[in-house]
BAGUKE-713031 format. One line per 5 residues: number of its first residue (from 1); for each residue z, x, y of N, C-alpha, C. Coordinates in steps of 0.05 Angstrom, whole numbers, plus 5000, padded with zeros to 4 digits. Example, Ala and Ser with C-alpha at 12.3 -4.5 7.8 and 13.67 -1.06 7.14 Angstrom:
BEGIN
1) 5156/5264/4886/5156/5246/4910/5156/5264/4934 ~ 5142/5257/4955/5143/5273/4979/5157/5258/5001
END
This chain:
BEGIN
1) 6262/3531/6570/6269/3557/6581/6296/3566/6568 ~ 6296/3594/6573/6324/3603/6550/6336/3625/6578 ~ 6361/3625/6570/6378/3644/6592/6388/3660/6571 ~ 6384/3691/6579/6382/3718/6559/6392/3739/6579 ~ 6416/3744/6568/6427/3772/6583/6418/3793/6576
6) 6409/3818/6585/6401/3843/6586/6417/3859/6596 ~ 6425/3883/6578/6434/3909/6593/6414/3929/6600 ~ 6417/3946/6614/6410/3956/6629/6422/3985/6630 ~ 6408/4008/6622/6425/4035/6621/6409/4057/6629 ~ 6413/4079/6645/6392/4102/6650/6411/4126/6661
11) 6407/4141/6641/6426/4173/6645/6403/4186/6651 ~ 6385/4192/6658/6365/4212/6668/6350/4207/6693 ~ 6350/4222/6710/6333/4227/6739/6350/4204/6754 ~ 6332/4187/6770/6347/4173/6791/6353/4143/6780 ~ 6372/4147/6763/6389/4134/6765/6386/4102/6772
16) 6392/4094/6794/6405/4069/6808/6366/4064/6811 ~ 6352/4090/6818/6326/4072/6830/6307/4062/6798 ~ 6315/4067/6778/6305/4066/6760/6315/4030/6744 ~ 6342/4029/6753/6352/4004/6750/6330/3980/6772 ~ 6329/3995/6803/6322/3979/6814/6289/3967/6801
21) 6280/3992/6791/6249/3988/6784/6244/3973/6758 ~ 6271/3976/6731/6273/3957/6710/6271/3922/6724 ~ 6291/3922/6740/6293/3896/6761/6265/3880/6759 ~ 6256/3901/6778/6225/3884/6792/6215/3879/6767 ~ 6204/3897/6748/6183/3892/6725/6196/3875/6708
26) 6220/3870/6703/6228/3844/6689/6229/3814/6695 ~ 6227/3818/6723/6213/3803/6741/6182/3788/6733 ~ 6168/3810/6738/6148/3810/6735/6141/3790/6709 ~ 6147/3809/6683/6138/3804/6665/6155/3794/6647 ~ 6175/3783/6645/6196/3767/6634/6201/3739/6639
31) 6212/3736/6672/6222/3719/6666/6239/3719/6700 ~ 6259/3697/6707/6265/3700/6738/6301/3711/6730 ~ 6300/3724/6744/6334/3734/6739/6350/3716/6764 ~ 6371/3704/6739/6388/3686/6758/6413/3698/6771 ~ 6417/3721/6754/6447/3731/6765/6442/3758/6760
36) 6457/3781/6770/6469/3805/6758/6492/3817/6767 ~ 6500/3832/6742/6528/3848/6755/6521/3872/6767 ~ 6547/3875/6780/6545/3905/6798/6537/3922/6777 ~ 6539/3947/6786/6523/3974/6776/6550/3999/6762 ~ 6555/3995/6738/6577/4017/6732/6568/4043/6724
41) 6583/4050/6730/6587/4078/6712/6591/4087/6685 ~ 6590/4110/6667/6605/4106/6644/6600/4135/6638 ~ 6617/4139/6615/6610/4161/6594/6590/4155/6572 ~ 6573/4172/6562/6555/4165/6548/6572/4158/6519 ~ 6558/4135/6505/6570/4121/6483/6560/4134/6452
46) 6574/4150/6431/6563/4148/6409/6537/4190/6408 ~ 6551/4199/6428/6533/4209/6440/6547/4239/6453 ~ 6545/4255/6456/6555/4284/6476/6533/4283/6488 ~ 6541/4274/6523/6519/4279/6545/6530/4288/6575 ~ 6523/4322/6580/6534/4316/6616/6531/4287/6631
51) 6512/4279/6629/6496/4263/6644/6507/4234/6638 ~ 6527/4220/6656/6540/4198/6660/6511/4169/6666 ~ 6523/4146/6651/6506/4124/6645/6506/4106/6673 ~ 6491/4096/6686/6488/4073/6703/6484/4046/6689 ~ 6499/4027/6680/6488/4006/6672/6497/3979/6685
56) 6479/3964/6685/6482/3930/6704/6472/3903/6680 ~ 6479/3884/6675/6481/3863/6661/6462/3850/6679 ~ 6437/3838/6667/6427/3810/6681/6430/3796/6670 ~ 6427/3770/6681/6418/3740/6667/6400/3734/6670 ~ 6380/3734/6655/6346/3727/6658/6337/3696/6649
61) 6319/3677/6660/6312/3660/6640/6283/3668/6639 ~ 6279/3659/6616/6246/3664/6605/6238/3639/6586 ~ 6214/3635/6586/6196/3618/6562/6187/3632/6541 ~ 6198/3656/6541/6191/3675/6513/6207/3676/6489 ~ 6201/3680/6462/6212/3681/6445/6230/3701/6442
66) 6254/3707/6428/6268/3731/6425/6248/3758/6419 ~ 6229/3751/6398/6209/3774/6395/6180/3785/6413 ~ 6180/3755/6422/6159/3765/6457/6171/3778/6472 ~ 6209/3769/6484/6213/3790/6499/6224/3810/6493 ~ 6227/3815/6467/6241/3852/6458/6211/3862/6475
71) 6176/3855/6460/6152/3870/6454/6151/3870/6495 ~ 6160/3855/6506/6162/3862/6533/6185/3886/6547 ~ 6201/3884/6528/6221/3890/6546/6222/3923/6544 ~ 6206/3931/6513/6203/3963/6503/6175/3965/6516 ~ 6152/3954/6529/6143/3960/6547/6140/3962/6574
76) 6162/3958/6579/6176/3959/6608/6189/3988/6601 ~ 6200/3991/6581/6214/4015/6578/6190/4045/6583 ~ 6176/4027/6572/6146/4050/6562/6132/4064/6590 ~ 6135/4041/6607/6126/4041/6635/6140/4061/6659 ~ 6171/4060/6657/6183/4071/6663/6192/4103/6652
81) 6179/4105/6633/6184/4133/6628/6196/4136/6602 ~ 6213/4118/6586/6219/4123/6561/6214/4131/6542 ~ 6218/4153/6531/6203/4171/6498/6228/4170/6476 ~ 6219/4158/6454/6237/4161/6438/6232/4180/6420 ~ 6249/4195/6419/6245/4215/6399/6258/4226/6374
86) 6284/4209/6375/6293/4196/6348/6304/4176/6346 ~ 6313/4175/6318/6323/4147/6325/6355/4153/6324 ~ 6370/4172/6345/6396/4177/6336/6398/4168/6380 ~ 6426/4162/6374/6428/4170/6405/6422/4193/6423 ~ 6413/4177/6449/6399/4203/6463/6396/4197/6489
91) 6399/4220/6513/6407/4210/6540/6370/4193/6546 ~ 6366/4177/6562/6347/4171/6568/6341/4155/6598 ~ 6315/4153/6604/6309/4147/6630/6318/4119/6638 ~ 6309/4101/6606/6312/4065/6617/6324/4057/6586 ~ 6333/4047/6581/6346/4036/6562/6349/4006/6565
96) 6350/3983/6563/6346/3957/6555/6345/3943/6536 ~ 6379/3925/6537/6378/3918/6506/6378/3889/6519 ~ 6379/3869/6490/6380/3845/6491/6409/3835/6478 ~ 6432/3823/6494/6457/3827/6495/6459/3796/6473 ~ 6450/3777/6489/6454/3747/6485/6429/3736/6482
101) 6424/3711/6472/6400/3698/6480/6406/3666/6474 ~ 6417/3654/6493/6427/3626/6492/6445/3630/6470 ~ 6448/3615/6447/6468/3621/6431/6452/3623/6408 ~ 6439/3638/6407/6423/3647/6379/6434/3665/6369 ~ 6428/3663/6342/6435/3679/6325/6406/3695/6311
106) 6399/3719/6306/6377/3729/6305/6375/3751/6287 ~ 6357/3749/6264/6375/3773/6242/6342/3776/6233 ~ 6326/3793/6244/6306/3803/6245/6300/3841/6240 ~ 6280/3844/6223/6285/3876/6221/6285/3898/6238 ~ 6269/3884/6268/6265/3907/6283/6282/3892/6309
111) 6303/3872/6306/6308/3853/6328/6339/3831/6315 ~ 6361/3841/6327/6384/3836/6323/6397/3827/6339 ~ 6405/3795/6347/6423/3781/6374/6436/3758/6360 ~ 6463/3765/6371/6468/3776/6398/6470/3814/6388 ~ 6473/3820/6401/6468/3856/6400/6487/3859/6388
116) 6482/3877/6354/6512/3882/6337/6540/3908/6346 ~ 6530/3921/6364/6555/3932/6372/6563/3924/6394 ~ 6558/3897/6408/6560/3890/6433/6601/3893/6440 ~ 6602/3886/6408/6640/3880/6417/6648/3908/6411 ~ 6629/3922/6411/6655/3949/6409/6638/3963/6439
121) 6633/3959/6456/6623/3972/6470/6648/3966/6495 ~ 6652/3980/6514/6664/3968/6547/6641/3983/6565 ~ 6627/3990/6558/6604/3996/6578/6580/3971/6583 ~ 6583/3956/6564/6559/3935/6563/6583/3910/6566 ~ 6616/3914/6557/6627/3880/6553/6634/3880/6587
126) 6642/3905/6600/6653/3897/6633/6628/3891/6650 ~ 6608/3898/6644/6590/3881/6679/6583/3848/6653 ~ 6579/3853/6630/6572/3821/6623/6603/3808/6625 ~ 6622/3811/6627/6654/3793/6638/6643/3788/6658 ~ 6630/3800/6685/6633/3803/6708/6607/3775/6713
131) 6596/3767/6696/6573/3746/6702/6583/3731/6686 ~ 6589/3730/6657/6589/3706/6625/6618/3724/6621 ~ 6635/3724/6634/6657/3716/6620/6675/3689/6599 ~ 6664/3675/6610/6668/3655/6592/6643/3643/6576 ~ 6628/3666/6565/6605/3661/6548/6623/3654/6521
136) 6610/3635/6510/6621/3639/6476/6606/3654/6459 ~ 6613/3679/6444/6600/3697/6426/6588/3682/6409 ~ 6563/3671/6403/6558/3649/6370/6565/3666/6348 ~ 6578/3691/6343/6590/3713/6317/6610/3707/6316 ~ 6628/3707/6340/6654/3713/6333/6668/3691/6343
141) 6654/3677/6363/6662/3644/6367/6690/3648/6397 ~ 6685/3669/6405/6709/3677/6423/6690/3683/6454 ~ 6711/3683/6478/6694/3688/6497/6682/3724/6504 ~ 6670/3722/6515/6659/3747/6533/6684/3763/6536 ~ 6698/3754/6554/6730/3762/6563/6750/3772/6540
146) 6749/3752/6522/6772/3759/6495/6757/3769/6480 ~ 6734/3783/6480/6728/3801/6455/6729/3829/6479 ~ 6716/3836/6502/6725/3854/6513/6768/3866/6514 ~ 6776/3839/6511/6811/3844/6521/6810/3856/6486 ~ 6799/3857/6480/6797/3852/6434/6786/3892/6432
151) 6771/3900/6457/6759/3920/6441/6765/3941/6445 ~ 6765/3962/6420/6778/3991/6424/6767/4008/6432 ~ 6745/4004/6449/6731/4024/6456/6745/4036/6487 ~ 6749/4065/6477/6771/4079/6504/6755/4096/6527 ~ 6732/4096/6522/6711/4105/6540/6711/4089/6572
156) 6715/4107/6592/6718/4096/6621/6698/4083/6629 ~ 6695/4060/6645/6672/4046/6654/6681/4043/6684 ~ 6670/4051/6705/6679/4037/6731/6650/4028/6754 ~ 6658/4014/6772/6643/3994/6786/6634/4021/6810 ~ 6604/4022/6820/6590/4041/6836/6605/4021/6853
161) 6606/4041/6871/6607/4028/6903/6591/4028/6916 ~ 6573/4008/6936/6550/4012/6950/6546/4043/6964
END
């Protein structure tokens, strides 16, 4: 079994219930989630959007390969409502990336882990501190924590309140 963090992101319609429904079907069809972080907020990343980000970090374990669970994890997206319609940034319903995957390193054409802009992000490095802070990056060989304290990204991230 492999322990694989997931982010989790949805700027369109409801929000928090759309996280909840990523939840269950990753559930389902992934794998058992052992942990997650709370639920932030953000500005959209890379991107001009009214429409502010919800995103939550899991820790999933699964018996699937890195490329069984991307082909799961973009049909969970599929399920939920997701249309891609380019390939540039774009506000959307469910978003789900693959952050970590034990300490693999993964350099595949349609499938890249640990996730390559993971260290410039603080929308994806504050809820993963908040579970794997003391993860070791296998890139950069540093923790969770000191590549977030490392990154310049000045975009606000804060914690929903129940």
């Amino acid at each position: 079994m492999s322990r694989v963090y997931l982010l989790l992101g949805s700027n369109i319609g409801n929000r928090k219930e759309t996280l909840s429904k990523a939840c269950k079907l990753i559930t389902q069809n992934t794998g058992v989630i052992l942990s997650s972080s709370g639920v932030y907020e953000s500005a959209a990343w890379g991107f001009k959007s009214n429409n502010h980000f919800l995103n939550q970090v899991l820790l999933i374990e699964t018996e699937y390969s890195p490329q069984h669970l991307l082909s799961e994890i973009l049909n969970i997206e599929n399920i939920l409502g997701r249309v891609r319609k380019s390939k540039h940034y774009e506000s959307r319903v469910i978003d789900i990336d693959i952050l970590l995957y034990d300490d693999k390193i993964v350099e595949d054409i349609n499938l890249k882990i640990p996730h390559p802009r993971l260290h410039q992000r603080n929308f994806a490095l504050v809820p993963l501190v908040e579970i794997a802070g003391e993860f070791i990056h296998p890139v950069f060989n540093k923790t969770i924590r000191e590549i977030l304290e490392e990154c310049n990204d000045n975009l606000w991230v804060k914690i929903q309140k129940e």
